[in-house]
C-alpha positions in Angstrom: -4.3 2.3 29.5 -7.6 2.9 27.7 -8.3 1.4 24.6 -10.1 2.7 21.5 -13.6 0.6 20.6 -12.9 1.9 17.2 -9.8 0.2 16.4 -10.3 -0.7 13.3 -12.6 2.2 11.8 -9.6 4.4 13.3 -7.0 2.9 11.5 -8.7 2.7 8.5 -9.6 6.3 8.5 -5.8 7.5 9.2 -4.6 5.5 6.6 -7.6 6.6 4.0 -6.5 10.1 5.4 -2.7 10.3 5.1 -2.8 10.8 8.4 1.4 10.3 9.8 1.3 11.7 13.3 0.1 10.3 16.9 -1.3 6.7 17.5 -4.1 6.0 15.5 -5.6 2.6 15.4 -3.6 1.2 18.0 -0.8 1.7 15.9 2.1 4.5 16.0 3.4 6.3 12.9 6.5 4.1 12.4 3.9 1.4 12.7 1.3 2.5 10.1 4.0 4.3 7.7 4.0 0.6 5.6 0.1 0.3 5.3 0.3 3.4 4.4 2.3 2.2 1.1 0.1 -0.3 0.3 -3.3 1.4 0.8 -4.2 1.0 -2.7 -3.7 -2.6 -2.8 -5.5 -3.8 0.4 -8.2 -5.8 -0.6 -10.8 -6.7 2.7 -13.9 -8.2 1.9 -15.6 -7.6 5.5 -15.7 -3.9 3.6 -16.5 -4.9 0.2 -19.5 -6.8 1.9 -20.9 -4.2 3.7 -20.4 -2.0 0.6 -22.5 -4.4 -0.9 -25.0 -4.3 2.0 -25.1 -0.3 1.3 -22.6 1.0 4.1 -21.0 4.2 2.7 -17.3 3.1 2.8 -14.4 4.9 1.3 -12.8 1.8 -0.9 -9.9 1.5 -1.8 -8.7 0.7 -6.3 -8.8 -3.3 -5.4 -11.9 -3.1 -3.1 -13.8 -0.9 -6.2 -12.9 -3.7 -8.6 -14.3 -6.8 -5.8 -17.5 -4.5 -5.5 -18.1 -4.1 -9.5 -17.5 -8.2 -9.9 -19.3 -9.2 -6.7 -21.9 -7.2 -8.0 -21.6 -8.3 -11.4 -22.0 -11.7 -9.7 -24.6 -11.4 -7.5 -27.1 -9.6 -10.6 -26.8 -6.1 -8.5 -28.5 -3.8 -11.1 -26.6 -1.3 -12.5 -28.1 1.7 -11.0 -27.7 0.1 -7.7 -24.0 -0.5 -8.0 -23.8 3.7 -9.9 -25.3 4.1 -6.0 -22.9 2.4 -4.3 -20.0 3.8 -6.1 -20.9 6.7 -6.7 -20.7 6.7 -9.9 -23.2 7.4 -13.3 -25.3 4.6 -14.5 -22.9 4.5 -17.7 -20.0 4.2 -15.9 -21.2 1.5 -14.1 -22.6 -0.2 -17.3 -19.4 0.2 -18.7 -17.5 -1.3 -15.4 -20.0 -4.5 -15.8 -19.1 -4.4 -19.9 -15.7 -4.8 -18.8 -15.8 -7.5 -16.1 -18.0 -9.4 -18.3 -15.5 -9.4 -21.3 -12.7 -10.0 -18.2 -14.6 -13.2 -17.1 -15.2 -14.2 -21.2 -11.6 -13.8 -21.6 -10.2 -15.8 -18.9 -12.5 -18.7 -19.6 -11.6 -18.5 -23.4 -7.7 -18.6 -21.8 -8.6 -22.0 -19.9 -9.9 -23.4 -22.4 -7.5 -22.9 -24.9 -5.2 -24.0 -22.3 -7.0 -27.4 -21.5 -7.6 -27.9 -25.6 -3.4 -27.8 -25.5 -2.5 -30.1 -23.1 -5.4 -32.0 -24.3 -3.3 -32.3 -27.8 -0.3 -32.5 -26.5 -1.0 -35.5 -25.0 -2.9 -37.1 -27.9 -1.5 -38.5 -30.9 -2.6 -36.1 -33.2 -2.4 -33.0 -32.9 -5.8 -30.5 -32.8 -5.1 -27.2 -34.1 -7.1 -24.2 -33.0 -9.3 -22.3 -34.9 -10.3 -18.6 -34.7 -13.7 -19.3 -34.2 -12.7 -21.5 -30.4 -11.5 -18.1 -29.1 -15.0 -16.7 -29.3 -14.5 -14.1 -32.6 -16.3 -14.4 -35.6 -14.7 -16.8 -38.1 
């Protein structure tokens, strides 16, 4: 029995694909027919790396939104993340608009959170204010 160098790379194409019939990446259709459910969850970051390094990969929904906040991490410029995605230059402003307000946010959350228990445990207790959550006052 022979077997395929391209495992991976098949498999990934046949489930990118739709593909239900014959043995693709090592794997028969009864065998692929749950990946093929959760295809738009799969999150691998061996392919959202080399995305990064400029392979053209076909991503899946999760893998698009690791590439806009690795790249939002790693100070990729937004023309070169448009590239990678494919996208306009706007679009991938906007995407960077976003995960930056997404980052804000969840930091503003912690905060609050620790600024609770904090008060909780103290005798009095600290009330917050608008102006902790990062609006204007």
């Amino acid at each position: 029995m022979r077997t395929c160098l391209g495992d991976r790379a098949c498999l990934d194409a046949a489930l990118e694909t739709g593909d239900t019939n014959g043995i693709r990446g090592g794997l028969t259709e009864e065998e692929r027919e749950p990946l093929h459910a959760k295809i738009n969850d799969r999150l691998d970051y061996s392919r959202v790396n080399a995305t990064l390094a400029g392979r053209d990969i076909h991503l899946t929904k999760a893998e698009r939104r690791a590439v806009v906040l690795a790249g939002y991490r790693q100070d990729v410029p937004v023309e070169r993340l448009a590239w990678l995605l494919k996208i306009t230059p706007e679009h991938a402003l906007k995407l960077y608009r976003e995960t930056r307000r997404a980052i804000r946010h969840r930091q503003i959350a912690e905060k609050a959170a620790r600024t609770a228990s904090a008060a909780h445990g103290a005798a009095g207790t600290e009330q917050l204010v608008r102006d902790d959550f990062g609006t204007a006052a």
